[in-house]
PyMOL Python script that loads the backbone (N, CA, C, O; Angstrom):
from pymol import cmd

cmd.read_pdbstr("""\
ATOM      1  N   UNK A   1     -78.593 269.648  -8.306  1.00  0.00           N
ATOM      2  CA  UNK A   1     -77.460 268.722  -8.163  1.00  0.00           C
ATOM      3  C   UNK A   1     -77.802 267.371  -8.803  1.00  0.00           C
ATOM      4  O   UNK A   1     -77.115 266.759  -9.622  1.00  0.00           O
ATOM      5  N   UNK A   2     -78.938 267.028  -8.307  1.00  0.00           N
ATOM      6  CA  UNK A   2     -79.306 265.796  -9.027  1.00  0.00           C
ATOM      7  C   UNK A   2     -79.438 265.364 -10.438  1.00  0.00           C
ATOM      8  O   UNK A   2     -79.017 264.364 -11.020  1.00  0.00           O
ATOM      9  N   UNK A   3     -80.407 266.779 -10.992  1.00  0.00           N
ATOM     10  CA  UNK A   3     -80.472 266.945 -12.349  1.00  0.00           C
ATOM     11  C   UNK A   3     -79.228 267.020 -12.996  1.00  0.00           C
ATOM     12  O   UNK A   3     -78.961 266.060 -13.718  1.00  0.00           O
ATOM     13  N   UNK A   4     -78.216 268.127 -12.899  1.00  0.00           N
ATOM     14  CA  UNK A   4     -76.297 267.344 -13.002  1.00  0.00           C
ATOM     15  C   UNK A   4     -76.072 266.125 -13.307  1.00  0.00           C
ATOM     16  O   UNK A   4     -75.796 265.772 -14.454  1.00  0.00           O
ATOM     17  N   UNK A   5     -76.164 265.350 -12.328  1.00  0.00           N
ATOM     18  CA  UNK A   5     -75.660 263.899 -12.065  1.00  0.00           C
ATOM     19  C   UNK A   5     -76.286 263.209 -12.986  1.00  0.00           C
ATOM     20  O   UNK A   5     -75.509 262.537 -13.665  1.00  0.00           O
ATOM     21  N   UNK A   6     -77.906 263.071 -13.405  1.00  0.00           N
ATOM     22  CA  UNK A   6     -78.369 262.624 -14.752  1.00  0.00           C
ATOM     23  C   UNK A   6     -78.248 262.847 -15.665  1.00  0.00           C
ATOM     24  O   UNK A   6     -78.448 261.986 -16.522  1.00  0.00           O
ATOM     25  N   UNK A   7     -77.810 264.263 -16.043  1.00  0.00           N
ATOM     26  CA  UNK A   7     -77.483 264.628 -17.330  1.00  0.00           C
ATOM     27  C   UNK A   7     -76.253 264.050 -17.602  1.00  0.00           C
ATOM     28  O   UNK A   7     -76.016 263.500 -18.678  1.00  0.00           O
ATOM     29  N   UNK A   8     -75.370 264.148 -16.595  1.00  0.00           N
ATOM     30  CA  UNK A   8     -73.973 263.497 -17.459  1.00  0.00           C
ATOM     31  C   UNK A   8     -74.120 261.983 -17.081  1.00  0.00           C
ATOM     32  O   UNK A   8     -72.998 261.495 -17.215  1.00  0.00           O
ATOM     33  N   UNK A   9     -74.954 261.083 -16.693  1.00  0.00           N
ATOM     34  CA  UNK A   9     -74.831 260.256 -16.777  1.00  0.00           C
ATOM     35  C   UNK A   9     -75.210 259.779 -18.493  1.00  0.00           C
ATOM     36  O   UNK A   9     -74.531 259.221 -19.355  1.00  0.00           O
ATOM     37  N   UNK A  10     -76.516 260.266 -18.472  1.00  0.00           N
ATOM     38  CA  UNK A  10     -77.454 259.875 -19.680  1.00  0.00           C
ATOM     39  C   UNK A  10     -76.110 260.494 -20.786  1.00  0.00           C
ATOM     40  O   UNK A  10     -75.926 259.870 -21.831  1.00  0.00           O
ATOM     41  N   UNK A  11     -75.258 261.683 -20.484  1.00  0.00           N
ATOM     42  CA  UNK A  11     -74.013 261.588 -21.635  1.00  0.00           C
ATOM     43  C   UNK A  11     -73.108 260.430 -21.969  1.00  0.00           C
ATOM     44  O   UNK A  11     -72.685 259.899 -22.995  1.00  0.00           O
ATOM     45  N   UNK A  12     -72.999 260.278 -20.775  1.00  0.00           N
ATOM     46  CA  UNK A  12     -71.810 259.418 -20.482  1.00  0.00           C
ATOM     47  C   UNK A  12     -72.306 257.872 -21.270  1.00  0.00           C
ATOM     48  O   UNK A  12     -71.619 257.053 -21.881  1.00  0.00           O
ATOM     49  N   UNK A  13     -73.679 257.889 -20.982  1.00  0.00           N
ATOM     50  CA  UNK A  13     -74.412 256.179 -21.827  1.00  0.00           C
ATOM     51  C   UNK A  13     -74.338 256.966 -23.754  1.00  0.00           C
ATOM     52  O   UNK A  13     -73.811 256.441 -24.735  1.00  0.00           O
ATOM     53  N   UNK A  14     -74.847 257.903 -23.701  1.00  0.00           N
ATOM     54  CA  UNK A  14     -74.547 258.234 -24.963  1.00  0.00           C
ATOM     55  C   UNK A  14     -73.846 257.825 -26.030  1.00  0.00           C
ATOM     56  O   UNK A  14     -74.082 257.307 -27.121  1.00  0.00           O
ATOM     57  N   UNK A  15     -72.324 258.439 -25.023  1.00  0.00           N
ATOM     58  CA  UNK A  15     -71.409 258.896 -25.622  1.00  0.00           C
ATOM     59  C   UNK A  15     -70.841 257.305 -25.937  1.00  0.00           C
ATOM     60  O   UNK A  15     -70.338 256.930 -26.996  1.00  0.00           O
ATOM     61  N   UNK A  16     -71.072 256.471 -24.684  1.00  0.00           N
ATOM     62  CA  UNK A  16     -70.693 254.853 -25.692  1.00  0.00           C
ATOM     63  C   UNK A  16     -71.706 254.045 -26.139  1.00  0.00           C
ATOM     64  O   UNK A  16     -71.536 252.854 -26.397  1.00  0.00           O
ATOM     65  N   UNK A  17     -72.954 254.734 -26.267  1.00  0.00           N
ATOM     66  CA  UNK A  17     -73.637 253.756 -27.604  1.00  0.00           C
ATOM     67  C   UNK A  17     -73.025 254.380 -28.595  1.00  0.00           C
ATOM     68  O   UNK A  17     -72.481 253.715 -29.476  1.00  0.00           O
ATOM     69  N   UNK A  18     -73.015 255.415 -28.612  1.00  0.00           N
ATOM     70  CA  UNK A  18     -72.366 255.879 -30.026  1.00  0.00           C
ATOM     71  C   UNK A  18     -70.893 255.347 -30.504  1.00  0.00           C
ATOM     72  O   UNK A  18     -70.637 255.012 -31.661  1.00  0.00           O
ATOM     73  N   UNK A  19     -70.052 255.329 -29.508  1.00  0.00           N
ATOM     74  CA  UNK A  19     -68.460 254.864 -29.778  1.00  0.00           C
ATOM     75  C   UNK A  19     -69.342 253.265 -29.985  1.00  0.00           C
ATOM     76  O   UNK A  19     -68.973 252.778 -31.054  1.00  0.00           O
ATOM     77  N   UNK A  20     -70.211 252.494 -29.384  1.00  0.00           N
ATOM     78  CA  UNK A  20     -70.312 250.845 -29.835  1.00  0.00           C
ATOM     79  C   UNK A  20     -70.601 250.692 -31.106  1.00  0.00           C
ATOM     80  O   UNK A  20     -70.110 249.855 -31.864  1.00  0.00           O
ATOM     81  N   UNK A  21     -71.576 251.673 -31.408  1.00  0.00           N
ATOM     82  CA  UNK A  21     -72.509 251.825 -33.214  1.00  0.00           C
ATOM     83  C   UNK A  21     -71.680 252.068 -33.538  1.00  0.00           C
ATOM     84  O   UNK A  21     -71.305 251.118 -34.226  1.00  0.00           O
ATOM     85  N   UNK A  22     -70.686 253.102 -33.548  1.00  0.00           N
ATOM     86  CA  UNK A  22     -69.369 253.189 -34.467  1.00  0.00           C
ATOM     87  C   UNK A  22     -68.475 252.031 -34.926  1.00  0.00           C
ATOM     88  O   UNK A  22     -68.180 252.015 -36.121  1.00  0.00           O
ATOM     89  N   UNK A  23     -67.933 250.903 -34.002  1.00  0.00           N
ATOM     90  CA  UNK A  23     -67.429 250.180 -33.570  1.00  0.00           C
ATOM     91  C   UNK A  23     -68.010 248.864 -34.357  1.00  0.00           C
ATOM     92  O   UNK A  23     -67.206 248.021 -34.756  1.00  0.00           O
ATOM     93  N   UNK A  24     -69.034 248.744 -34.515  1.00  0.00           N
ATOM     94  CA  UNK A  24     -70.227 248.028 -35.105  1.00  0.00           C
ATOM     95  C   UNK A  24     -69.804 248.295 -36.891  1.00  0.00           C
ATOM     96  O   UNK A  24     -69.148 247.731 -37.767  1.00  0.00           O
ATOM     97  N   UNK A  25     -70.507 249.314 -36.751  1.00  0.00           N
ATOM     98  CA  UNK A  25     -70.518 249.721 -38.254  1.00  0.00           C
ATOM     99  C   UNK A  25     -69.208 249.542 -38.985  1.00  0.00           C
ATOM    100  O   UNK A  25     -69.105 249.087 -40.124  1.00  0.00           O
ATOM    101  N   UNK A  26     -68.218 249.949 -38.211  1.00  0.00           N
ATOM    102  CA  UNK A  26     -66.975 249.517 -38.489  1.00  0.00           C
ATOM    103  C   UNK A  26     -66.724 248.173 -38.918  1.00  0.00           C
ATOM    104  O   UNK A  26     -66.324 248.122 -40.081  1.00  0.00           O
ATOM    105  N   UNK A  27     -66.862 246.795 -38.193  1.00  0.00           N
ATOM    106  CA  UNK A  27     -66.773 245.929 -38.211  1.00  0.00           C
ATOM    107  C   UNK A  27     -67.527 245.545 -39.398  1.00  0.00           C
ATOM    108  O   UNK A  27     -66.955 244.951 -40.312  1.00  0.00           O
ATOM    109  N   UNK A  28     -68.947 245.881 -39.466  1.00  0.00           N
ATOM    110  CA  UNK A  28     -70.137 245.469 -40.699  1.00  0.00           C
ATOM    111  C   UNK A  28     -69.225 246.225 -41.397  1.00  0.00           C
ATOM    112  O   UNK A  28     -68.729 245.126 -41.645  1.00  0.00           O
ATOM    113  N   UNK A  29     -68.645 246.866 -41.854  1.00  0.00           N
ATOM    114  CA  UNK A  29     -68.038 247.406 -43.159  1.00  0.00           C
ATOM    115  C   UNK A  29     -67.396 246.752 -43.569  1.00  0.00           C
ATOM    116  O   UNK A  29     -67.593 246.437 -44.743  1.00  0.00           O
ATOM    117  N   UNK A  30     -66.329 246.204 -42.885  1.00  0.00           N
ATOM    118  CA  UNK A  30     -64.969 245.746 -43.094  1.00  0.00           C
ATOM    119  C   UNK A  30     -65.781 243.911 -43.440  1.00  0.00           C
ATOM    120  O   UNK A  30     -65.216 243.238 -44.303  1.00  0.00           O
ATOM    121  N   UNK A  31     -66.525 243.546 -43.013  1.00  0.00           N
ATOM    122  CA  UNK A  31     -66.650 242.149 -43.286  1.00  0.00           C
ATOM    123  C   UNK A  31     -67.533 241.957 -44.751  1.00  0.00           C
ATOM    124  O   UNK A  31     -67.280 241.095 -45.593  1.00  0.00           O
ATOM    125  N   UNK A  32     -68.700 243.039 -44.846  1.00  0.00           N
ATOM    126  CA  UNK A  32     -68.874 243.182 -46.003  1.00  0.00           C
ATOM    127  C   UNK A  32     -68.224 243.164 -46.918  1.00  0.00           C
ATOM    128  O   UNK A  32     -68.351 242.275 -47.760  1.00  0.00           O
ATOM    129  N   UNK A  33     -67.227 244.260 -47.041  1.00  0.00           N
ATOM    130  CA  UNK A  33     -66.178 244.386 -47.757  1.00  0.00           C
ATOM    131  C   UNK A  33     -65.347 243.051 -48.063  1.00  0.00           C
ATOM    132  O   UNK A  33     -65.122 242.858 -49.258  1.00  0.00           O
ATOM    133  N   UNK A  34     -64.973 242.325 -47.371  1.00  0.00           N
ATOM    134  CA  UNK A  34     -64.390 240.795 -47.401  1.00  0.00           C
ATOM    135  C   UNK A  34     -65.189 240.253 -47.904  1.00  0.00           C
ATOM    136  O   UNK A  34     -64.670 239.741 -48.896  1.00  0.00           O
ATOM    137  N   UNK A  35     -66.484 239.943 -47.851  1.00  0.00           N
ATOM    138  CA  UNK A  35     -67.351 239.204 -48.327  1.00  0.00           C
ATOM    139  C   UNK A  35     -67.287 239.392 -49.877  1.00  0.00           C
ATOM    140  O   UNK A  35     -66.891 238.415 -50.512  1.00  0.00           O
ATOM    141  N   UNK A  36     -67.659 240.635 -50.639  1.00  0.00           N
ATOM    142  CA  UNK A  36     -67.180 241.010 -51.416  1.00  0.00           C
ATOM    143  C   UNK A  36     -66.277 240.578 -52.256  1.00  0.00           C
ATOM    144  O   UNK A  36     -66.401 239.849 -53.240  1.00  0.00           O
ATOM    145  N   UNK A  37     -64.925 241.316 -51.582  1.00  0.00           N
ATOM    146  CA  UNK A  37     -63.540 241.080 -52.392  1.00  0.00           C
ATOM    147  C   UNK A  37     -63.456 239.175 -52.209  1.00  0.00           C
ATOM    148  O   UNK A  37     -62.263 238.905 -52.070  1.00  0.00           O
ATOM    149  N   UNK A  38     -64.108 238.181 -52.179  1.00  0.00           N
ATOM    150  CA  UNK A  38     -63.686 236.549 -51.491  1.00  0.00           C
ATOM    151  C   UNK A  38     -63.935 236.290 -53.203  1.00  0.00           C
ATOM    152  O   UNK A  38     -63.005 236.020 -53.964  1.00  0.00           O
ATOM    153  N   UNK A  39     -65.003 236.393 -53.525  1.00  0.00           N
ATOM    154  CA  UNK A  39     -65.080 235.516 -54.772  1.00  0.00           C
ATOM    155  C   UNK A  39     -64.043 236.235 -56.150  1.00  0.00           C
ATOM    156  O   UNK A  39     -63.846 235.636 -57.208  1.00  0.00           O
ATOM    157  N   UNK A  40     -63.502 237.564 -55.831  1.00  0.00           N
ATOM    158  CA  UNK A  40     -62.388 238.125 -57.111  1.00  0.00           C
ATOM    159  C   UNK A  40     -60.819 237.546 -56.311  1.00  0.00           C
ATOM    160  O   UNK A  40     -59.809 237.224 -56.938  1.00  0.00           O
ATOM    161  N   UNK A  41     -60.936 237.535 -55.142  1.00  0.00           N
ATOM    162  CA  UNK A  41     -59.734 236.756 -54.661  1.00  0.00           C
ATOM    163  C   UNK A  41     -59.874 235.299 -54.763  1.00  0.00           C
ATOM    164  O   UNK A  41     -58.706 234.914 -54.706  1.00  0.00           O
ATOM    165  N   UNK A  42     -60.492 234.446 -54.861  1.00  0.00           N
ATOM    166  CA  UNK A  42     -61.037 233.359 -54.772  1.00  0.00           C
ATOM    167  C   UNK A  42     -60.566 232.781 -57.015  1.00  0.00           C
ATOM    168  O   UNK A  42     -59.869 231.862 -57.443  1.00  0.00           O
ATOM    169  N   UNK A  43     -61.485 234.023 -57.876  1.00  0.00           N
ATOM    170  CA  UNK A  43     -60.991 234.047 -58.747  1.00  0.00           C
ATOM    171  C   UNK A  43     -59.491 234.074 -59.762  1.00  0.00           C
ATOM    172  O   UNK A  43     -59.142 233.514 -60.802  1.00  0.00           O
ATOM    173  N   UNK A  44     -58.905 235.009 -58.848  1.00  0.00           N
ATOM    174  CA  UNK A  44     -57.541 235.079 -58.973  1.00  0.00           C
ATOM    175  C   UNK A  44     -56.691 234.266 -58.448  1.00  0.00           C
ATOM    176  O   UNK A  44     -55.552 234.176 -58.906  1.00  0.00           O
ATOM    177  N   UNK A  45     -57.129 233.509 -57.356  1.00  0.00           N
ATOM    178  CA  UNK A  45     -55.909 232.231 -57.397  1.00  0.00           C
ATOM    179  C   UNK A  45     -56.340 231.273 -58.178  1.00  0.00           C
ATOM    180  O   UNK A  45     -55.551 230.499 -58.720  1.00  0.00           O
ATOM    181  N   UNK A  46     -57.596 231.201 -58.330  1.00  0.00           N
ATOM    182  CA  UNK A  46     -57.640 230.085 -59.256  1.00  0.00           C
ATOM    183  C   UNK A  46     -57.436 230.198 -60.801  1.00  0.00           C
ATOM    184  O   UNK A  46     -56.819 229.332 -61.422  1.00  0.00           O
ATOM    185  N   UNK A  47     -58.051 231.446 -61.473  1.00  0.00           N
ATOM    186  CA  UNK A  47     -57.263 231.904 -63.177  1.00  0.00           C
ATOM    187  C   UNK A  47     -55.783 231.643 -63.050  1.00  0.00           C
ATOM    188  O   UNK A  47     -55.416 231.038 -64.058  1.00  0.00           O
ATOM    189  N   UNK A  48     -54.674 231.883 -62.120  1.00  0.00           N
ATOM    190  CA  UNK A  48     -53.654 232.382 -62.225  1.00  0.00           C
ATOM    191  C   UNK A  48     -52.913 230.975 -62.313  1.00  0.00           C
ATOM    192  O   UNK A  48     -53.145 230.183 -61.400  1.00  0.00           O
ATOM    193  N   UNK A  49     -52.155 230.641 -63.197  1.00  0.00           N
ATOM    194  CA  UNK A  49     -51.580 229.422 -63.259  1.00  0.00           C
ATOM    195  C   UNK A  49     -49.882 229.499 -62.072  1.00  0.00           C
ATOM    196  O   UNK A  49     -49.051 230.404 -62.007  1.00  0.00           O
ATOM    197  N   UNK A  50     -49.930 228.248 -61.365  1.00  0.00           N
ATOM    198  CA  UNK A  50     -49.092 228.315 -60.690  1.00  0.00           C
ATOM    199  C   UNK A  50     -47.405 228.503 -60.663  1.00  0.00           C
ATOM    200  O   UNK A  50     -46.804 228.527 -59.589  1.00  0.00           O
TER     201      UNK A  50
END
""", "prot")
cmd.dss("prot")
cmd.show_as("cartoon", "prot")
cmd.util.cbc("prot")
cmd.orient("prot")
C-alpha cells in the first residue's frame, strides 16, 4: 500500500517537472526567438521611409 502511494506520488512530481521544463523551454524559445527577430525588426522600421 505504501509502496502505491510513493510511486504515484514520485509520478505525480514527475509528471510536473516535466509540464514546468516544458513550460520553460517554451518560454526560452519564444524569447530567443524575439531576441533574434529585434534587430531585423528594429532594421525595418528604420530602412523604411515614413
Amino acid at each position: 500500500m505504501l509502496h502505491n502511494l510513493q510511486i504515484g506520488c514520485i509520478r505525480k512530481s514527475l509528471v510536473a517537472a516535466s509540464k514546468k521544463r516544458m513550460v520553460y523551454s517554451l518560454y526560452f524559445m519564444v524569447r530567443e526567438r524575439r531576441r533574434a527577430m529585434a534587430p531585423f525588426m528594429a532594421g525595418a522600421g528604420t530602412k523604411k521611409p515614413p
